[in-house]
C-alpha positions in Angstrom: 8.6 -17.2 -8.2 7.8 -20.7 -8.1 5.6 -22.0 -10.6 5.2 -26.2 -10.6 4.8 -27.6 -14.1 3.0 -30.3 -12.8 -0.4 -27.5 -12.1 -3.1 -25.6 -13.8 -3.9 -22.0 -12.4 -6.4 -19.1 -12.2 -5.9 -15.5 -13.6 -7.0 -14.8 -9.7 -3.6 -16.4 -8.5 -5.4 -20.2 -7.4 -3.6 -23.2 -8.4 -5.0 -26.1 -9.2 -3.5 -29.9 -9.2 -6.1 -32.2 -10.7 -6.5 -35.8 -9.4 -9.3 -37.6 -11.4 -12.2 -35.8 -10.7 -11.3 -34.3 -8.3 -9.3 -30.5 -8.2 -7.0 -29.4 -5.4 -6.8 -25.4 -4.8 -4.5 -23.5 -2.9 -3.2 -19.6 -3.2 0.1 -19.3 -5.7 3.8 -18.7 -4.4 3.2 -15.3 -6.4 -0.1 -14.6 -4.3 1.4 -15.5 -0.5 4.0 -13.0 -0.9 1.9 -10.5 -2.3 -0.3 -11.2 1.0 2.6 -11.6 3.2 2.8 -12.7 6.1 -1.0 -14.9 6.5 -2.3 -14.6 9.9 -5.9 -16.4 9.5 -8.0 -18.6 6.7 -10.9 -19.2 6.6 -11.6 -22.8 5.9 -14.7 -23.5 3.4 -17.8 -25.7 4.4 -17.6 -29.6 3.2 -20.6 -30.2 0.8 -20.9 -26.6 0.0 -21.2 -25.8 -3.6 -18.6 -23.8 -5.6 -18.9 -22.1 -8.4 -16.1 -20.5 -10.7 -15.4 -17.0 -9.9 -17.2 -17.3 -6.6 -15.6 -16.6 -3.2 -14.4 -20.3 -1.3 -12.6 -18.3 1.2 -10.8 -15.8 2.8 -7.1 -14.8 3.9 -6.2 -12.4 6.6 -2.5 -11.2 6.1 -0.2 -8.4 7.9 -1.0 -6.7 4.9 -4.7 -6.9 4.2 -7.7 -9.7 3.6 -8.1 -11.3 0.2 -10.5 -13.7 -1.3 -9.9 -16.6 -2.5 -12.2 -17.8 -5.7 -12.8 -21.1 -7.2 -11.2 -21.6 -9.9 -14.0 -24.3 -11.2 -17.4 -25.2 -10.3 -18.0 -28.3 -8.3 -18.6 -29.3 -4.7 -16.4 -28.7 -1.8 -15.6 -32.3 -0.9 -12.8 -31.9 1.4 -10.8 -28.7 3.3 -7.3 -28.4 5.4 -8.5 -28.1 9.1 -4.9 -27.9 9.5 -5.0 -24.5 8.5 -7.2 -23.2 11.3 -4.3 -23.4 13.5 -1.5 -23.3 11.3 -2.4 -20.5 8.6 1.2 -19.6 8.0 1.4 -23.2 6.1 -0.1 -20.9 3.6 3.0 -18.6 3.7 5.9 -21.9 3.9 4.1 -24.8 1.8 1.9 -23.2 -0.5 1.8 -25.8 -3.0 2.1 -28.7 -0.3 0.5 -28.3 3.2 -0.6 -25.1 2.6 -3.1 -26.4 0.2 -7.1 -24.9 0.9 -9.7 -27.4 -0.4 -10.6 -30.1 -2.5 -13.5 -29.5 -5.2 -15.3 -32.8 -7.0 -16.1 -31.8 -10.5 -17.8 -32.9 -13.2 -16.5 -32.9 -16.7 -12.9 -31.7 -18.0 -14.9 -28.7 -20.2 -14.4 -27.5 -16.5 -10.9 -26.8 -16.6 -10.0 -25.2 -19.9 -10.2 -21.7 -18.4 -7.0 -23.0 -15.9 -4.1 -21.8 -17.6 -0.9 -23.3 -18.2 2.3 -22.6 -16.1 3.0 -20.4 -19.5 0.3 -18.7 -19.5 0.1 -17.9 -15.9 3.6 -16.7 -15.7 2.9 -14.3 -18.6 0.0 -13.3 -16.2 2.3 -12.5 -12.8 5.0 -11.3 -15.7 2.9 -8.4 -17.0 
C-alpha cells in the first residue's frame, strides 16, 4: 500500500495534504482498492459547508457505494470536475488527480484528529 509521508489521514481512509489553510481530501491507495474498480463520484457543492464526520460524497464501485466523510470541518472551497468524467482517476492517481475537494479551514486545533502515516498504517495494518 502506498502511504505518502508528506500527508495526514482519517481513520475513515481520507487523506489529507494541507496547504495553509487550506486541506485537500481524496480516498487512500488502501480505500480505492478496497472499492475497486470506481465507476462514478459524486462531486461536492462549492460553498457548501463540511463538517468532520459528515458525508462530502459518494463513490460508486464494481463492488459497492461508499461514502466519503470530511475529515475536518470547514467550507468546500473547491472540487475536481474532472472527476465527473473521469472517476477511474480515483482508482490510478489517488493521491494526485484523483484528488476530491478542497476544504478552507479555520484553525490547526482542526487537524489533530488526522493521523500520521504511523498511525494510519497501524490503522489499515490491524
Amino acid at each position: 500500500m502506498n502511504i505518502p509521508d508528506n500527508l495526514l489521514y482519517s481513520a475513515d481512509h481520507e487523506w489529507v495534504r494541507i496547504e495553509g489553510n487550506k486541506a485537500v481530501i481524496g480516498v487512500t491507495d488502501y480505500a480505492q482498492d478496497a472499492l475497486g474498480d470506481v465507476v462514478y463520484v459524486d462531486i461536492p457543492n462549492v460553498g457548501a459547508n463540511a463538517s468532520s464526520g459528515d458525508t462530502v460524497s459518494e463513490v460508486e464501485s464494481t463492488k459497492s457505494v461508499s461514502d466519503i466523510f470530511a475529515p475536518l470541518s470547514g467550507t468546500i472551497v473547491e472540487v475536481n470536475q474532472d472527476l465527473a468524467n473521469a472517476p477511474e482517476l480515483l482508482n490510478v492517481d489517488p493521491y494526485g488527480e484523483g484528488w476530491i475537494c478542497v476544504i478552507e479551514f479555520a484553525g490547526a486545533s482542526l487537524t489533530e484528529d488526522l493521523l500520521t502515516p504511523e498511525q494510519y498504517r497501524e490503522v489499515i495494518e490491524s
